[in-house]
N, C-alpha and C positions, 0 to 999 in steps of 0.2 A: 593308474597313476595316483600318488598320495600327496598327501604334503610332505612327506619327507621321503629322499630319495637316497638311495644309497650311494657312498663317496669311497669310502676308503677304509683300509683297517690296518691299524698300529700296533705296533709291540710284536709283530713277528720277524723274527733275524735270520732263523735258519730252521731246516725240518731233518728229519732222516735219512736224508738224501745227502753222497758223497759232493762235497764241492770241487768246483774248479777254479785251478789258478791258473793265471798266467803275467806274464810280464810283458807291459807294452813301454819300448825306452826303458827310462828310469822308475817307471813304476809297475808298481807290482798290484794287478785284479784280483777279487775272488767273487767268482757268481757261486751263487746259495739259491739253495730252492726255497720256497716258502708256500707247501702248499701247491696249487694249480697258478701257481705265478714266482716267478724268479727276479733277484736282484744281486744288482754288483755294488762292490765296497772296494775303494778303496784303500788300498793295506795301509797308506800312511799315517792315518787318522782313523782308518774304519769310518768313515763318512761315506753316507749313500751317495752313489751316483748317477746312476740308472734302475729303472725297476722295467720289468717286463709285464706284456700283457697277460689277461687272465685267460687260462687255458680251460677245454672242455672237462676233463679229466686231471688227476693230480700229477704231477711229476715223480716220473719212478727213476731216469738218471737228468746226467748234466754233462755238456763237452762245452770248451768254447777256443776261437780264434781270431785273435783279433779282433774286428767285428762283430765276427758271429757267433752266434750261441747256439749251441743243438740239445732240445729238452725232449724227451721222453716220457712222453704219455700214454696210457693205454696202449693200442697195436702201433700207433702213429710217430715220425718225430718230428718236430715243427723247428723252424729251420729261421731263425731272426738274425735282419743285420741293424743294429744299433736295436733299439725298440720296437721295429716291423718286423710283422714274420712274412718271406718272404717265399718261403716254399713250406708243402709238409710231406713226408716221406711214407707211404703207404703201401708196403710189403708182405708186412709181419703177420703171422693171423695171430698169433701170440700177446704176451703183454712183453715189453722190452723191456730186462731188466739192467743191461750195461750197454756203455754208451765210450769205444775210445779213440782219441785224437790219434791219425794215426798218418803224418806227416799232411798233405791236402786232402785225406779221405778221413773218413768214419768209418766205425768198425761200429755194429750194432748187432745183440746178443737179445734172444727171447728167451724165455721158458723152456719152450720145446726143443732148444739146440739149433736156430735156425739163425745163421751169424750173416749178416749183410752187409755189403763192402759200397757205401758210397762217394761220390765226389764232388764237392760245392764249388768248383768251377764251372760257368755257366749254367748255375742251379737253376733257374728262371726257365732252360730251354729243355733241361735232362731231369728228369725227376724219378728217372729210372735206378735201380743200385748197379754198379759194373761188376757185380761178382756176386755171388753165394754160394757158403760151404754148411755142409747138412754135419752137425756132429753127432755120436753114437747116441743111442739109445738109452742106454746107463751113464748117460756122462749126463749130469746135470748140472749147469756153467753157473757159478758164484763171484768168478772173478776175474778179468782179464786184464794184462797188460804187455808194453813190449820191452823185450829185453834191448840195452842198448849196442849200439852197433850190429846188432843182428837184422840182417837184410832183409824186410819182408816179410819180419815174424813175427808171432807174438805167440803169448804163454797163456793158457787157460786153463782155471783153477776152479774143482768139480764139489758138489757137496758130497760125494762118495769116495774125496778123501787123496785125487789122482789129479796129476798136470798132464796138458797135452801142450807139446810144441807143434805150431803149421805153424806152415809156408801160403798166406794171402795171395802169393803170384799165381803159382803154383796150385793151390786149393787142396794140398796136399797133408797131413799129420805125417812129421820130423818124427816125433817121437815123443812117448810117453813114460812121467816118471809115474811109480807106484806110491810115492806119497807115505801118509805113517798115521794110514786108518781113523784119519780122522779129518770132520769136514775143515776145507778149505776156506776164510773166510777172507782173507787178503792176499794179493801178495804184491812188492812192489821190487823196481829195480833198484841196486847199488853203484854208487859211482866207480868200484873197480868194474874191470871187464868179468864176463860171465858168472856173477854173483847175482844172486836173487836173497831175498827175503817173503821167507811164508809164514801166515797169519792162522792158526787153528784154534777149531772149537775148543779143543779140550783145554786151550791157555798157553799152551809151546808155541816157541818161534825158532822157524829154522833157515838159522843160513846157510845158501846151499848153493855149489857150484854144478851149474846146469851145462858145463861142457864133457865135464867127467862125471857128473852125476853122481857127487858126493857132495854128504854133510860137510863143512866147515865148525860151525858151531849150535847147538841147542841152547835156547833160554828158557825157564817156565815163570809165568805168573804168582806171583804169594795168593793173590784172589782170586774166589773162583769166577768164572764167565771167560767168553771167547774174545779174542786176538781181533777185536775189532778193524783195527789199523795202521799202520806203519809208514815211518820216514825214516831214508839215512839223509845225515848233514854231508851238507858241502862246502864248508868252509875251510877243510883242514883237521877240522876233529874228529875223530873216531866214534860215533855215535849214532846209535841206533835209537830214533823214538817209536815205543809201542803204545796203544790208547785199546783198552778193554769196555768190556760190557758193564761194571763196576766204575767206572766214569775217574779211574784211576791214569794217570798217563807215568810209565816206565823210562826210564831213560839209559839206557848202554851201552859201555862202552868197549869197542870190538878187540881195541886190544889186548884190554886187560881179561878180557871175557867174563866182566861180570856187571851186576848192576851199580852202577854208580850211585843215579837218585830216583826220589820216587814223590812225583806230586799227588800225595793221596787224595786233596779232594780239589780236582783239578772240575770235575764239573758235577750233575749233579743226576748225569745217566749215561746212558753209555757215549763214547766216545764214536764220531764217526768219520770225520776224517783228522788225519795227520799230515802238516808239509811243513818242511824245510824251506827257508829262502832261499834262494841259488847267493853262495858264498856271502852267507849272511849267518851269525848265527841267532836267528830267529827262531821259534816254532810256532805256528799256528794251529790250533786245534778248534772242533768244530763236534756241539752234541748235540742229542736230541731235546735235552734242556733250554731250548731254545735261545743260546749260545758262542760265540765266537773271542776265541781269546787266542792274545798272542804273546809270547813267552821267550826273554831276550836269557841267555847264557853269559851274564859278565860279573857275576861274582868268584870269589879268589878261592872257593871250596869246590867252584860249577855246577852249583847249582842253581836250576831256573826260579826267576821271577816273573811274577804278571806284569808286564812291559803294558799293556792296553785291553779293552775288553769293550763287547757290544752283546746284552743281553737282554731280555724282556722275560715276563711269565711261564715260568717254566708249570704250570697248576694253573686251572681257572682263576680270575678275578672273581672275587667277591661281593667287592662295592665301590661304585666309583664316584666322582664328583667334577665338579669344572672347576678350575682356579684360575686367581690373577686375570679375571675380566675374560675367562673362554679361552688365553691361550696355552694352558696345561690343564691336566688332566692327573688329578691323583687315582692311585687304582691298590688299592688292597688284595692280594690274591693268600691262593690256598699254598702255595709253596713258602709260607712265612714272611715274604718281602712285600714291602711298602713303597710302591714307586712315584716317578711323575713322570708321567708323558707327557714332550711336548708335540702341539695340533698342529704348529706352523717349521718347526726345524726339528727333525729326526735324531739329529745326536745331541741336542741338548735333554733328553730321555735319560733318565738316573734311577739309580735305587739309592733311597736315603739308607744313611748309615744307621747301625745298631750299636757302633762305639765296637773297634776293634774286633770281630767277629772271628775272622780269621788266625788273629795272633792268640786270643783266650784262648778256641778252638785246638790249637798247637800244645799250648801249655797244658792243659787241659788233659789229652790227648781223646779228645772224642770230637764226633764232626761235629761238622760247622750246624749244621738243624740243630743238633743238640742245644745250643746256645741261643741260635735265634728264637726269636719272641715267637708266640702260634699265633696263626692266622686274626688276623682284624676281620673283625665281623660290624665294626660298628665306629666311624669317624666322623668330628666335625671339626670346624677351623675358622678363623677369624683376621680374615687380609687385613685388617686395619691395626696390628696388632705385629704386623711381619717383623717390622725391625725395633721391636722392644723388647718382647721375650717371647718365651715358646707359646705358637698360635692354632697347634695342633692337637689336639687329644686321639686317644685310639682305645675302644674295646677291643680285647681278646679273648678267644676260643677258649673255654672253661680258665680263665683268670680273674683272680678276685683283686685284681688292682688295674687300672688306666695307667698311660703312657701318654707321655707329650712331649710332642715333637720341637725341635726348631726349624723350621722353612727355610731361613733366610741363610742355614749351613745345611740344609739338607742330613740333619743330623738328628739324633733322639736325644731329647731333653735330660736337665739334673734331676725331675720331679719326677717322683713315681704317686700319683693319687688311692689312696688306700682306701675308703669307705667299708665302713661300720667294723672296725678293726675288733668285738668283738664275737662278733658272729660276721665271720668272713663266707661271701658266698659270691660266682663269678659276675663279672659286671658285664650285663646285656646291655647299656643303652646309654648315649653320651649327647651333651649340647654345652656349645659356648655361647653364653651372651652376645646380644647384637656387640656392644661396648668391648669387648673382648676382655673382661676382666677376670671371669669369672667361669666357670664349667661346672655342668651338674650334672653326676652319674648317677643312673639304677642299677639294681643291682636283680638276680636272679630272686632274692629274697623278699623283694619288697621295700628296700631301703634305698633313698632319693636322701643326696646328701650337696653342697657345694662347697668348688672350692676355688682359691684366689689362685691364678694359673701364675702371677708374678713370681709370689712365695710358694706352692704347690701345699698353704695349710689349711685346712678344713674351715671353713666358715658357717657352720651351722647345718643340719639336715631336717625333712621336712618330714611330719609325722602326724599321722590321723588318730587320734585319742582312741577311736573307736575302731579301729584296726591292729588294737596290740600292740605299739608302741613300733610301730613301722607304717610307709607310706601305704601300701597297696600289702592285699594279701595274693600270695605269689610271686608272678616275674614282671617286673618293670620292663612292657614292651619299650614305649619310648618317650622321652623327653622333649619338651623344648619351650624357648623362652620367647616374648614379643621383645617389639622393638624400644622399647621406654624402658627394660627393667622392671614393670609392672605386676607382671603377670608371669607364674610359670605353670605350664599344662604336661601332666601326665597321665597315660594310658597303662594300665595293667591286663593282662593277660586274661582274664575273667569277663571283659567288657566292661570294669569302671572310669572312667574320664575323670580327672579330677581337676582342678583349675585352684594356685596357690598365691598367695602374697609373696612378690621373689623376693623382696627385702624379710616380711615380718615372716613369712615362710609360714603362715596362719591358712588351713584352707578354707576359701572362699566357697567354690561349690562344686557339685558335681552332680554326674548324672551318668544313670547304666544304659548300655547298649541292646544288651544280649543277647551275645553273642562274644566266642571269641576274639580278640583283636591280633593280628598280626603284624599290621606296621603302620607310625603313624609318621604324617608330612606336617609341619606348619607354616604359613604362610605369614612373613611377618607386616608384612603391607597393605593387606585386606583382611588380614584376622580369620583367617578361615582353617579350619582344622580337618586336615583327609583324613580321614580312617579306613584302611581294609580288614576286614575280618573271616572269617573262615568259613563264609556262608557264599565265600565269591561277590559282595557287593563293598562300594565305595560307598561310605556317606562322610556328606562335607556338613559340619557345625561350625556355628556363627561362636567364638568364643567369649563374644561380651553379650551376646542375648540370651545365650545357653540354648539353642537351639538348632535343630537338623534344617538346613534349608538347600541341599541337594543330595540326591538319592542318584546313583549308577549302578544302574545293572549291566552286565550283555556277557560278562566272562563265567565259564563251563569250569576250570579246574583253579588251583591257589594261585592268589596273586602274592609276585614275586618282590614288587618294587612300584612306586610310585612316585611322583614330583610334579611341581608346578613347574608353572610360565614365568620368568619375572615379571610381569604384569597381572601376574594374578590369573588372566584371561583362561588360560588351558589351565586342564591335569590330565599330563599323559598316564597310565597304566601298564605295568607289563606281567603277564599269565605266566604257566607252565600249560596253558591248551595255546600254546605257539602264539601270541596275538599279543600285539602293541595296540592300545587303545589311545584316542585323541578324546576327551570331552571337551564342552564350549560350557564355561561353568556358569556365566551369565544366559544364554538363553539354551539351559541345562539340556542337552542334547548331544550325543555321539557325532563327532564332527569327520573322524575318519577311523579307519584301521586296518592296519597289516597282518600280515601271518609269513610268518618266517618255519624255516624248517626245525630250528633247533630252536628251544624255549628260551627270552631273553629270561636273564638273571636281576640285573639292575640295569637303572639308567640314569642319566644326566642329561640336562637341557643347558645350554650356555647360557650366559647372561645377558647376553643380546637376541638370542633365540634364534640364532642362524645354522648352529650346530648341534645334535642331537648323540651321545656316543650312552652306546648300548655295550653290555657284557650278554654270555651266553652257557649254556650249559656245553662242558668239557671241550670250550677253545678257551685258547689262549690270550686272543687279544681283548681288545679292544675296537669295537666297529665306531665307524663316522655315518652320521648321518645329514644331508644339506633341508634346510629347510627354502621350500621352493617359495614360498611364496615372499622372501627376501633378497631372492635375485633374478627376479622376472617382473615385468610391466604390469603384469594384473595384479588388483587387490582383492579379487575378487576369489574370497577360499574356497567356494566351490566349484570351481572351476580345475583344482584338486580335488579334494576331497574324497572318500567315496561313500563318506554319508555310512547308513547303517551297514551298506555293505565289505563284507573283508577282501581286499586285496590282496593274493598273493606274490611276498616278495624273496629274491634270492637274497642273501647278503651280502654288503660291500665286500669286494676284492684288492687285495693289497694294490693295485693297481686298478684305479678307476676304469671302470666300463660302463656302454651304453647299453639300454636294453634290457632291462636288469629285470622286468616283470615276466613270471611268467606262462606259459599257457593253461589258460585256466577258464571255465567257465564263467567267472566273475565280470561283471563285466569294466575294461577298462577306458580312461576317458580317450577318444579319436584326437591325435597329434595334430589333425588339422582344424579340428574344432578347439583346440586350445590356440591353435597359430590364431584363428580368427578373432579368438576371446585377447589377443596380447595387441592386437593389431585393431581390436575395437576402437570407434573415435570415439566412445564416451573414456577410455582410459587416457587419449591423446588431448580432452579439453582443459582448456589452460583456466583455469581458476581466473575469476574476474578479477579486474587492480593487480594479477598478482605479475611481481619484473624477475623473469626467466635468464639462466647465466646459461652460455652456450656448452660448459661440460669441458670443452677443451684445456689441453696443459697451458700451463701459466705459460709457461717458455717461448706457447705459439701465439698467444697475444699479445704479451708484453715485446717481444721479437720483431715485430711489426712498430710499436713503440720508436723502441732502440735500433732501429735498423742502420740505419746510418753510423753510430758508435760500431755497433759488428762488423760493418764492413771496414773500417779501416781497423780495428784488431782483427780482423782476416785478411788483411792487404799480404799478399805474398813479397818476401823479401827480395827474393832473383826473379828476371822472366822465367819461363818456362821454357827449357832444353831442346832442339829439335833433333826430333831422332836420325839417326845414324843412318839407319835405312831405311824409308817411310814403306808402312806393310801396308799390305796388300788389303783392301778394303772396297764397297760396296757401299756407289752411290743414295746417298739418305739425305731427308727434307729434317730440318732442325726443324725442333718441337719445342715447347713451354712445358711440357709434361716430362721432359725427357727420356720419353719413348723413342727409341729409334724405329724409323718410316722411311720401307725403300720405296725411290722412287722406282716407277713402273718403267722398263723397257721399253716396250712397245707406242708409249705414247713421247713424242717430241715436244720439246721444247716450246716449239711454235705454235704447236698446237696448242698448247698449255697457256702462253699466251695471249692465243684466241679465245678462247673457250674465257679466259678470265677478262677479256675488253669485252663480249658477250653479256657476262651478269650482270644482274643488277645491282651487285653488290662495289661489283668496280666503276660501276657507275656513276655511285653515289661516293666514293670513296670513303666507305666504312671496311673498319676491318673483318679479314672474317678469322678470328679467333673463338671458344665455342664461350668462353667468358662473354662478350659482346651477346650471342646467340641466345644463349642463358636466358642474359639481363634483357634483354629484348622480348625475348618468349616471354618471360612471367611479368613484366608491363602490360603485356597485352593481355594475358590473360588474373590480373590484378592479384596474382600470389605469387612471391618471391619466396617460398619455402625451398623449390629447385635448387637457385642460384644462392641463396644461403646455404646448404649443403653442398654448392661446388667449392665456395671461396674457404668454404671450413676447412674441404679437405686439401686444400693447398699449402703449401709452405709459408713461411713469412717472403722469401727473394721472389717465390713464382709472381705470390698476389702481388708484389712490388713490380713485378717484370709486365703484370699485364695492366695497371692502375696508370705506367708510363708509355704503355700503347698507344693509349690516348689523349697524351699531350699533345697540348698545339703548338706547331712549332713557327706556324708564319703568324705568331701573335699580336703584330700591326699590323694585320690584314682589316683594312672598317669595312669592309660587308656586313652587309644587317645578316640578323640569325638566322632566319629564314633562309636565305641561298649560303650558310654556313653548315653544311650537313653533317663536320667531321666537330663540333659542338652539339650536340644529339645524344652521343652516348653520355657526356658527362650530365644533361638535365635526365637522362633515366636513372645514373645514379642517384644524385640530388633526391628525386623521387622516391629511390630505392633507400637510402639513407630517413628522409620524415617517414616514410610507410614502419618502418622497423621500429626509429622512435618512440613512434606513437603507440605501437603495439609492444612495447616494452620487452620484445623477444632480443634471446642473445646482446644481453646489453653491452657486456666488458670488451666484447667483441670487435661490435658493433662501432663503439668509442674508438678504440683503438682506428682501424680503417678509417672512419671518419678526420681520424687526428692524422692519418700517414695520408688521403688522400688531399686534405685540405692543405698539405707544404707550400710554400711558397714557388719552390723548383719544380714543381709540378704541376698542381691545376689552380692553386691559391691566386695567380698573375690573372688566369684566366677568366674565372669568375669575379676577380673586380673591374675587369673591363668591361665586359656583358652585364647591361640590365637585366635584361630576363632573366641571368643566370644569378644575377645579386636578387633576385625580390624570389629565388628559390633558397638560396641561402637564408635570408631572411626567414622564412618560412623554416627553416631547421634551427635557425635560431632558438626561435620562440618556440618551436616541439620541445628541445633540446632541456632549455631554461624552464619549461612547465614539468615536467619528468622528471630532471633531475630536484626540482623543491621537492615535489612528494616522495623520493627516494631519500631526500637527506634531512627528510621532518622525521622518515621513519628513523633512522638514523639517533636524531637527536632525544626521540622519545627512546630509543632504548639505550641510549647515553645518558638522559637522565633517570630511567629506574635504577640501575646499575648503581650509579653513584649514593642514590636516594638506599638501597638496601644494603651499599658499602657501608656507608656511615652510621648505619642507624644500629641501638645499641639495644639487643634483647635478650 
């Protein structure tokens, strides 16, 4: 176990895997694979709505029905209804490579020609398949579907170029077409009767009537690569969509027999599935650009437009960061886009604009990468600054100018930042001022320049007399400024540190490392400057002492990425030798660290320090990471940790799982020695003086309050109806709980009777409810923790229901207290009320009950007729009234700082 455990991973939409749609009502699903885990969308929004578990192995198909979803993995198909899987199918010795719906059964296709006929009716009892057909030898299966209205059948489509028709009932081959020498890579059915459409390598598509076993029509692709996948429309129009390896999607039309249009850059690799809306004219297409876009037919030429879209990274991430207080996520990747994730809502996830990308791209006539900016290697940004002007800067992959962003339109700014215009050389390394006014880029050159991000004009650059009329000699690893405007610090490539006047832009001082520098953090809170260098170690400098005052060793190959804590307290590290490092920079020591399979790239720590998101070599997302020790009882970090030793961990899955360490030598911490460490009483002791709120919804104390107002806005306007024919029903004892309680059979009445003029409880005439029980037990045993945790978890009506339990109702009764036994439960309350007081536990609570139990229509009559019971009141009185002065002295002391630092003018 670590301190940070893995949660989830973002930015994945779709993988290589054909999708499945279906329609449930009026709407229209589509589950996608993602990896060793599957999710459904939505069609109307493309908003997530389900995501599935994470599976052993990766998903090679998909089927789904209403409920259920059938994924293919390895030999296996695991078999889920909603988000439970609730069978897995185990036949195959093969890997499965198709998966078809095929009315209540599955048709499922290996490798090796081994097709298995199952049925998820009463899957839970049969987990057996009701059929198997063995196909030839040289038939190796690419594609399967069923022709419609064809009884029982279905059509299989071979990489060597041949269709077979069987008969499922049967287990029988109809007959086979010979196909046109070339592999099979699609093929789907047409809404006429016995029309098919085939999908080949070589780029032809052929429609073909599979009763007489002729062509109809041939198309060929302009690009080269293979017939990925196909849809005909159902709406009425004659149209055939094709989608290639070229990430190009075809569109034509069957009467005209030719190509109508053609979205040439419809994705941005190959195309993998294709659907038509049922009498919609829609098209959804699906790539391995990790992808889903859908494409509405309503313009007056017919041809498509992008109607909606859901994509994420198509190319690793490069670098990422946390924004707007940890709930987005900027993320730079290699495929030239600049996004933002969001952590808490999936489809508020965007790529910012680049200003018309698409339409230049058209006039142009060259794609869209052409246009787009290259890869961001290097960003900073300044939320304080979001709705005044652009708060974003960006370095780019051999560019000798910066870009800035606007945030608050998810757009790319008017300003292009140019430095040292003349000797132009790429900009490696960018920061904006705490104050956001300001940005100051390096360059590959050695030149450190600033500029005012308002106007994008150069405000002066910083230059060392004695390095040649440029800041550093060489590459400006990185930049950055403190928090006053004071101070600006840069690193060169060489190992010189230099430290500037950021106004007079004069340098102050420096000092060499050496060694290489790779990449530098600044911390603007505690002044402390991370350096990684090429020797594998971190060392932290004091920037106003000029001094090294921590040294980190422990990592074997290049560090990738590095960052603080917002508190200064940590700096995590991340390797290319697999390993995420924790340091504790105050008592300078390795606090924990992981190893992952694949090397992180960059990381990000949130602002609150609760969320951890990591990048990685050749994925695509973006991982979550939780930090445990901000949602668990203990404070105690070692109780994570695992100290110098490395834990190994899997990483997050698009859908969270448990379990996630895995076996390994290492050793990891016992689940029940952490139960005992959460459950410890030194973490349950209540801080002395200190007044404790019971945690609960406002709704449920205030409710108690207001109870009286509720119920007469709940007063029902009619009686209640008596039914028509009263059903049939099974004698039960009414509860307070609302549990239904059958009475037993075999015991009478009378007996029941007996048995209760027996107790002692009837004796005394106390009730027996388990509230009274409770409160009785923990009197006697002087701790009401118990029955404070019963009344808590009650409703506001129940605690009402059992408070008027024990009203008295023969109230002019003058019996002394003593031979009054059913006054008893109220002086344990009484009791039970000073005890809580005084112990300052659950106050708001606490109040409330107090205030509902004191009513006048309830126990209020009572206690002013009883002495005894008024010199206990008394006695909560003065609890009451001593309590609350020290609660509302605190109060007025921090009502008069407050005001005292309103006013005051500095």
């Amino acid at each position: 176990m670590g301190i940070f455990e893995p949660f989830r991973a973002i930015g994945y939409i779709t993988s290589i895997v054909p999708v499945s749609v279906q329609r449930l009502g009026t709407e229209t699903f589509v589950t996608v694979s993602v990896g060793k885990a599957w999710q459904i969308y939505n069609c109307a929004k493309l908003n997530l709505v389900l995501v599935g578990p994470q599976l052993p192995k990766k998903i090679r198909a998909l089927a789904s029905y209403r409920d259920y979803t059938f994924a293919a993995y390895g030999n296996d198909i695991a078999v889920f209804k909603r988000a439970h899987q609730v069978a897995t199918w185990s036949r195959h010795n093969a890997k499965v490579n198709l998966l078809l719906l095929f009315g209540e059964q599955i048709l499922s296709v290996d490798v090796d020609g081994n097709m298995f006929i199952w049925t998820f009716k009463g899957i839970q009892q049969n987990l057996a398949p009701v059929g198997h057909v063995m196909l030839e030898d040289k038939f190796n299966p690419s594609c399967i579907m069923h022709p419609d209205t064809y009884l029982n059948k279905v059509i299989l489509g071979s990489e060597e170029g041949s269709l077979q028709l069987w008969n499922i009932s049967t287990k029988k081959m109809l007959y086979e077409f010979k196909g046109w020498k070339s592999s099979i890579c699609c093929c789907v059915s047409s809404p006429a009767l016995d029309v098919i459409a085939v999908g080949c390598a070589d780029g032809t598509i052929h429609v073909h009537n599979i009763r007489y076993d002729e062509e109809i029509v041939k198309f060929s692709h302009s690009t080269r690569g293979a017939v990925t996948s196909l849809s005909f429309s159902t709406d009425g129009q004659p149209l055939l969509a094709s989608g290639g390896s070229s990430g190009v999607i075809s569109i034509w039309n069957l009467e005209k027999r030719r190509l109508q249009s053609v979205i040439r850059e419809a994705h941005d690799n190959s195309i993998i599935s294709l659907h038509f809306f049922a009498n919609e004219p829609v098209l959804m297409s699906s790539s391995a650009d990790n992808s889903i876009k859908m494409w509405i037919f309503d313009t007056s030429d017919g041809d498509p437009r992008l109607l909606r879209f859901r994509s994420g990274h198509c190319a690793p991430p490069l670098c990422i960061s946390f924004y707007a207080n940890g709930r987005h996520i900027l993320s730079a990747g290699q495929d030239r886009a600049f996004r933002l994730f969001s952590v808490i809502q999936d489809q508020q996830s965007r790529e910012l604009s680049q200003r018309h990308v698409t339409k230049r791209a058209k006039k142009l006539r060259v794609k869209e990468k052409e246009i787009k900016l290259k890869p961001v290697i290097a960003f900073d940004f300044a939320e304080i600054r979001e709705r005044d002007w652009c708060n974003v800067v960006t370095c780019h992959m051999d560019t000798a100018q910066a870009y800035v962003w606007r945030l608050q339109n998810f757009v790319l700014g008017e300003h292009i930042l140019k430095p040292c215009p003349e000797n132009q050389t790429p900009v490696k390394a960018c920061t904006i001022s705490a104050c956001g006014n300001f940005a100051v880029l390096g360059t590959a050159g050695g030149w450190i320049e600033r500029f005012n991000l308002q106007s994008g004009i150069s405000r002066g650059s910083y230059v060392d007399l004695s390095e040649r009329s440029c800041a550093h000699v060489g590459e400006v690893v990185g930049v950055a400024c403190d928090s006053t405007n004071t101070l600006m610090i840069s690193a060169g490539y060489h190992g010189d540190i230099k430290v500037w006047d950021f106004k007079g832009r004069a340098l102050k001082s420096r000092w060499e490392i050496g060694c290489a520098v790779v990449k530098i953090v600044y911390h603007r809170s505690n002044g402390l400057l991370a350096i990684a260098t090429d020797d594998f170690v971190i060392r932290l400098f004091d920037v106003v002492a000029l001094r090294m005052v921590r040294k980190f060793e422990g990592h074997i190959d290049r560090v990738t990425d590095l960052c603080f804590s917002e508190d200064g307290k940590w700096l995590l590290t991340s390797s290319m030798d697999g390993t995420l490092r924790i340091w504790d920079v105050i008592l300078a020591r390795q606090i924990d660290a992981i190893h992952v399979d694949v090397s992180v790239t960059a990381l990000s720590l949130s602002p609150n320090m609760d969320v951890l998101a990591t990048t990685h070599v050749d994925q695509n997302g973006v991982y979550l990471w939780v930090n445990q020790t901000m949602f668990s009882g203990s404070s105690n970090i070692d109780s994570y940790a695992s100290g110098k030793e490395v834990v190994n961990v899997k990483l997050p899955s698009v859908s969270p799982t448990e379990g996630s360490h895995k076996d390994s030598e290492n050793p990891v911490l016992n689940p029940i020695q952490f139960k005992d460490d959460f459950h410890n009483p030194h973490f349950q002791e209540k801080i002395p003086d200190l007044v404790t709120l019971s945690l609960l919804p406002k709704s449920q104390w205030q409710g108690l309050i207001n109870l009286d107002i509720i119920k007469i806005r709940n007063k029902p306007i009619e009686p209640p109806k008596k039914a028509e024919k009263a059903p049939f029903f099974l004698p039960s004892v009414p509860t307070l709980s609302g549990q239904i309680v059958f009475e037993s059979s075999d015991i009478s009445s009378e007996k029941k009777i007996a048995e209760g003029d027996n107790s002692e409880n009837r004796r005394s005439g106390l009730p027996h409810s388990q509230f009274f029980q409770l409160l009785q037990s923990s009197a006697e045993k002087k701790s009401f923790s118990a029955f404070t945790n019963y009344i808590k978890s009650l409703s506001p009506s129940t605690l009402d229901v059992e408070l008027r339990m024990l009203q008295i109702i023969d109230d002019d009764n003058e019996q002394g207290f003593d031979t009054r036994p059913d006054l008893f439960p109220i002086e344990l309350l009484l009791d039970y009320f000073i005890h809580e007081t005084s112990c300052r536990n659950n106050f708001e609570f606490i109040q409330a009950v107090i205030r509902l139990f004191l009513k006048f229509k309830i126990h209020g009559e009572t206690i002013r007729r009883q002495s005894n019971l008024q010199d206990k009141a008394k006695e909560l009185l003065e609890v009451q009234h001593a309590e609350w002065q020290r609660v509302d002295k605190l109060f007025q002391s921090s009502r008069c700082m407050i005001t005292f630092l309103s006013n005051s003018q500095f």
